[in-house]
GUGU-602731 format. One record per residue (C-alpha): residue number from 1; chain; x, y, z. Coordinates in Angstrom, 2 decimals, decimal comma. Each point is the difference from the previous one (the first is absolute). Example, Ala and Ser with C-alpha at 12.3 -4.5 7.8 and 13.67 -1.06 7.14 Angstrom:
! GUGU-602731
1  A  12,30  -4,50  7,80;
2  A  1,37  3,44  -0,66;
***
This chain:
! GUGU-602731
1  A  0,00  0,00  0,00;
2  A  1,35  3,35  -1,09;
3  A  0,45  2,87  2,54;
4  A  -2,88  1,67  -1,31;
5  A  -1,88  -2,39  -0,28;
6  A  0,54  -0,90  4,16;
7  A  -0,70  3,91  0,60;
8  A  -3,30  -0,55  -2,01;
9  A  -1,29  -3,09  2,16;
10  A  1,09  1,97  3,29;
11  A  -1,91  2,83  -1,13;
12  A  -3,06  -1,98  -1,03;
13  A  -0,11  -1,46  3,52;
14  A  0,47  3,41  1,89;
15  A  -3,37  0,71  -1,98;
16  A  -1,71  -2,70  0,64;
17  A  0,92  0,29  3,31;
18  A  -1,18  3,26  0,73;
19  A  -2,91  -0,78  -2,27;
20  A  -1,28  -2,71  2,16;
21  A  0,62  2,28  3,33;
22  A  -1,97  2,50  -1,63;
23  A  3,34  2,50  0,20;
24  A  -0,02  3,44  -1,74;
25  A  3,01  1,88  -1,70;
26  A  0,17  2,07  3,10;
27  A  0,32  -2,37  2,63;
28  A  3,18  -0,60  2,34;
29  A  2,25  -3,01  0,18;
30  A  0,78  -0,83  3,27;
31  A  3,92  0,78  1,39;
32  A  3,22  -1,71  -1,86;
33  A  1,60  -1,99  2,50;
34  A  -2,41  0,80  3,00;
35  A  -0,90  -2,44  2,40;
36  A  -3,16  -2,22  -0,62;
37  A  -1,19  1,19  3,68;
38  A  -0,13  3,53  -1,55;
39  A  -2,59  -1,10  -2,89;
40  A  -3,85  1,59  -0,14;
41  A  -1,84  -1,78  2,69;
42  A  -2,18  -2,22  -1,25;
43  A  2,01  -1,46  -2,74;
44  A  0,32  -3,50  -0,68;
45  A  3,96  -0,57  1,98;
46  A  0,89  -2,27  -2,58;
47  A  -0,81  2,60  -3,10;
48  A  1,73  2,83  2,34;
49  A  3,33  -2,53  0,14;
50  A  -0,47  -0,66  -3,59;
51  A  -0,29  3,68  -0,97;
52  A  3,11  0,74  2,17;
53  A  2,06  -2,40  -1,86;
54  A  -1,32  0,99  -3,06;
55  A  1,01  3,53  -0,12;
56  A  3,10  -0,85  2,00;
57  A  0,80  -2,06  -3,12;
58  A  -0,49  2,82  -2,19;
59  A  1,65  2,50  1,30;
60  A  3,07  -2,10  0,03;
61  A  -0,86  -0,53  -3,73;
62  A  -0,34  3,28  -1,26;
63  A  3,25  0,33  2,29;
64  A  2,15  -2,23  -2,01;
65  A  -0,88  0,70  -3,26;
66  A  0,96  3,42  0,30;
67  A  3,53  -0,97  0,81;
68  A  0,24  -2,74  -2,47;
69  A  -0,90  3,20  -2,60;
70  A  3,07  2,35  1,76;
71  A  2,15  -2,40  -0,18;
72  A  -0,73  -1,44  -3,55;
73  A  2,77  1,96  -1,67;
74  A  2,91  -0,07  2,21;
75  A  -0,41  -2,67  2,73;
76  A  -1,90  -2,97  -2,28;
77  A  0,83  -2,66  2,63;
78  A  -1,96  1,72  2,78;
79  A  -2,62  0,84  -2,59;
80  A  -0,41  -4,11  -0,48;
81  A  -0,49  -0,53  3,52;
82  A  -2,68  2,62  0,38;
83  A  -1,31  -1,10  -2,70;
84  A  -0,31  -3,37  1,53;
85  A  -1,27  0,99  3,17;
86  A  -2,31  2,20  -1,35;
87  A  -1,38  -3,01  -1,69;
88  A  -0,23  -1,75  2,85;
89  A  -1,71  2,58  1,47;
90  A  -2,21  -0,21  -2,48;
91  A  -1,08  -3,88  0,44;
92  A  -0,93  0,80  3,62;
93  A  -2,23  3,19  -1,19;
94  A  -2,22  -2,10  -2,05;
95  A  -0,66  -2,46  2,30;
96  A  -0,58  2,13  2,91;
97  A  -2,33  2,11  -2,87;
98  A  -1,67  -3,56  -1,20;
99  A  -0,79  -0,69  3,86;
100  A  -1,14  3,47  1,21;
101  A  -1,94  -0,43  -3,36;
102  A  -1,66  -3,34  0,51;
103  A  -1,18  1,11  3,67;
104  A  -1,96  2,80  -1,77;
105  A  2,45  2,44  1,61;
106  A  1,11  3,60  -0,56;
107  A  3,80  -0,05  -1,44;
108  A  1,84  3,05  1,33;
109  A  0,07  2,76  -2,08;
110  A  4,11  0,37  -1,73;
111  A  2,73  1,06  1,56;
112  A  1,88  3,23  -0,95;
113  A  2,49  -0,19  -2,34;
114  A  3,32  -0,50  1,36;
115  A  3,51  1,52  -0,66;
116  A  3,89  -0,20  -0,41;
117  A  2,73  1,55  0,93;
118  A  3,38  -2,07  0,55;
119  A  0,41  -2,85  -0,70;
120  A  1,94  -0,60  3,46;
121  A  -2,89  2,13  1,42;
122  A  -2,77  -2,22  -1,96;
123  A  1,90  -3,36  1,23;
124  A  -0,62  0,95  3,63;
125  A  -3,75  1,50  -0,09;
126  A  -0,55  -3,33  -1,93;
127  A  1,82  -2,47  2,52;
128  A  -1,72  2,17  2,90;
129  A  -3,76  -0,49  -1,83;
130  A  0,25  -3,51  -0,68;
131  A  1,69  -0,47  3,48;
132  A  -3,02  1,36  1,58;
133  A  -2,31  -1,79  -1,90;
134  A  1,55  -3,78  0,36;
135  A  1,13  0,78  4,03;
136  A  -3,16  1,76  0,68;
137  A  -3,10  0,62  -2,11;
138  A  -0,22  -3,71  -1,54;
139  A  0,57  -1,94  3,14;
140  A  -2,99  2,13  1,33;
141  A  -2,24  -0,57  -2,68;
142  A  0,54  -3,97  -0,39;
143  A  -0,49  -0,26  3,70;
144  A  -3,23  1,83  -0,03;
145  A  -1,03  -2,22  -2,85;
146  A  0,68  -3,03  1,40;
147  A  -2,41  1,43  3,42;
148  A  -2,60  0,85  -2,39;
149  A  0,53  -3,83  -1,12;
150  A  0,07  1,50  -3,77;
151  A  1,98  -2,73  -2,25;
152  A  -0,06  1,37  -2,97;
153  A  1,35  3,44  1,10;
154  A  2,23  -2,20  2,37;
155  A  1,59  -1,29  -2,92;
156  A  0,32  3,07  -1,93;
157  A  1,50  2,14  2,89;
158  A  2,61  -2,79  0,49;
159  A  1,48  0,49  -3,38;
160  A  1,12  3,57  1,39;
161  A  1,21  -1,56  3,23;
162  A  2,51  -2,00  -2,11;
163  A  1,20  2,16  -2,74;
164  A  0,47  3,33  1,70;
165  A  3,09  -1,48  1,80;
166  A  1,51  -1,04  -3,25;
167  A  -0,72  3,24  -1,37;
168  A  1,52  1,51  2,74;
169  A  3,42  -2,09  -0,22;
170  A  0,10  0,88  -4,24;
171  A  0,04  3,56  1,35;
172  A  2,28  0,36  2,65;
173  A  2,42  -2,00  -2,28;
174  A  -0,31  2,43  -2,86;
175  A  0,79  2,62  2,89;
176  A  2,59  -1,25  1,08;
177  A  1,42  -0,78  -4,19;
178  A  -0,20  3,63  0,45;
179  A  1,62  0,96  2,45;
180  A  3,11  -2,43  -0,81;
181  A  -0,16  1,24  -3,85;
182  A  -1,24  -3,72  -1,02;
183  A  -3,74  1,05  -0,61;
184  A  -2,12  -3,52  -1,16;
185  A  0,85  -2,20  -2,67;
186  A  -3,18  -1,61  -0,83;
187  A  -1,19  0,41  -3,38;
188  A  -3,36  -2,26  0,53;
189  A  -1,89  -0,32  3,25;
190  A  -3,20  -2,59  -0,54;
191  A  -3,02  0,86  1,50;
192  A  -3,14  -2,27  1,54;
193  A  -2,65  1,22  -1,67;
194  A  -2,54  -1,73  2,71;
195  A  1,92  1,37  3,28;
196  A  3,05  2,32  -1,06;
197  A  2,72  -2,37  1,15;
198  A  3,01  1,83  -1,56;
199  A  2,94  -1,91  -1,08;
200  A  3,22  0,34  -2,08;
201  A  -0,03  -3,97  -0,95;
202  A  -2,18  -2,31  -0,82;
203  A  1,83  -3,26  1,68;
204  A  -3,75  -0,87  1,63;
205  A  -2,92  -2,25  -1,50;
206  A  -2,64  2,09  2,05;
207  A  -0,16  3,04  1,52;
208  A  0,90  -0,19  3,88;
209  A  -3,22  1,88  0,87;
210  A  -2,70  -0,81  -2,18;
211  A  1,29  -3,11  -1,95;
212  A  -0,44  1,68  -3,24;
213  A  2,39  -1,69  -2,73;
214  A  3,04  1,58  -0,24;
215  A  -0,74  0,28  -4,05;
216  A  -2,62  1,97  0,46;
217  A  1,99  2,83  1,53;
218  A  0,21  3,27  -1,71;
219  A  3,41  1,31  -0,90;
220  A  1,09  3,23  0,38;
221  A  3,26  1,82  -1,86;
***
C-alpha cells in the first residue's frame, strides 16, 4: 500500500469515526499525551485510553516525518530511520483509528504540525517523546485496558509497549553516531506492518510480537 494511499484509509476512518459519534468540524480532541484519568467524564475508559494512544501516536508521526524531510538532503541515513519509525508509527495509528472506529468512537481531532531545528536538537526531543511514551503513557494505557478487561484494545496497546523501547535504542544509537562522528549506517530498516516492530535484518521467520512473517515486512531505504 502506497503512502497515500495509508493517509487515505486513516482519513476515511477519522470520518467515519466522528461520523458515527455524531462529531462536528468544530469540536475538540481531547489532550496529546494526557492522562486517561483527565478524559470527559462520562466517556467510555477504554475509548479515552484508545484516544490517548491514538493521538500520542500521531503526534510522534507528524514528528518524524518532519525530520526525515530536514534531513533528506544532507543526513540521508537519519532520514531512513525516521522514515522507518515514522512508518511504524504509522501501523500503530491505524489500528488504534480501526479500534476507536469499530467502538463507534470519536478519533481525536490532529495534532499540530510539528517542526525541526537540529538535527542533534531533533535527536533528543525525539528520544525524550518516545521515552515518555514507552516508560510512561503506554504502560498506563495497557494497564487500564487490561482493568477494563478490553482484549482487543489489550492487544493493540501492547504493540506500543514493545516497540517504543526499540525505537528508543535506534535513537539513542544514532545520537550517540553523532556525537562520535559515526552517524548510522543502515541503508534499509524493515518495518511490521501489523505492530511496527522495527528491524535492520530480517534473520527471523515471524515477527517477535505479533508473529507476522518476516516476508511480509515492509522495507524502508
Amino acid at each position: 500500500m502506497s503512502k497515500s494511499t495509508r493517509r487515505q484509509v486513516v482519513a476515511a476512518l477519522i470520518a467515519a469515526a466522528a461520523s458515527l459519534a455524531g462529531c462536528t468540524k468544530g469540536d475538540k480532541g481531547s489532550g496529546a499525551a494526557a492522562p486517561v484519568s483527565e478524559a470527559s467524564k462520562g466517556q467510555d475508559p477504554v475509548l479515552a485510553t484508545l484516544g490517548a494512544a491514538q493521538k500520542a501516536e500521531h503526534a510522534l508521526l507528524l514528528s518524524f516525518e518532519t525530520y526525515a524531510t530536514a534531513t533528506q538532503r544532507d543526513d540521508p541515513s537519519f532520514s531512513v530511520l525516521y522514515r522507518a519509525l515514522a512508518r511504524s508509527c504509522e501501523v500503530r495509528l491505524e489500528a488504534l483509528t480501526e479500534a476507536i472506529v469499530a467502538k463507534g468512537g470519536a478519533v481525536p481531532e490532529s495534532p499540530a504540525s510539528a517542526s525541526a531545528s537540529t538535527l542533534a536538537g531533533d535527536l533528543q526531543k525525539a528520544i525524550a517523546d518516545v521515552g515518555d511514551l514507552s516508560s510512561n503513557l503506554y504502560p498506563e494505557l495497557r494497564s487500564n485496558a487490561v482493568k477494563a478487561k478490553d482484549t482487543a484494545a489489550v492487544q493493540v496497546l501492547a504493540y506500543g509497549v514493545q516497540v517504543l523501547p526499540e525505537m528508543e535504542s535506534l535513537l539513542q544509537a544514532g545520537a550517540e553516531g553523532l556525537a562520535s562522528g559515526a552517524p548510522p549506517s543502515v541503508q534499509t530498516y524493515y518495518v511490521c506492518p501489523t505492530c511496527g516492530h522495527v528491524t535492520t535484518t530480517l534473520d527471523f521467520d515471524e515477527c517477535p510480537y505479533c508473529y507476522t512473517m518476516a516476508r511480509d515486512f515492509e522495507a524502508i531505504s
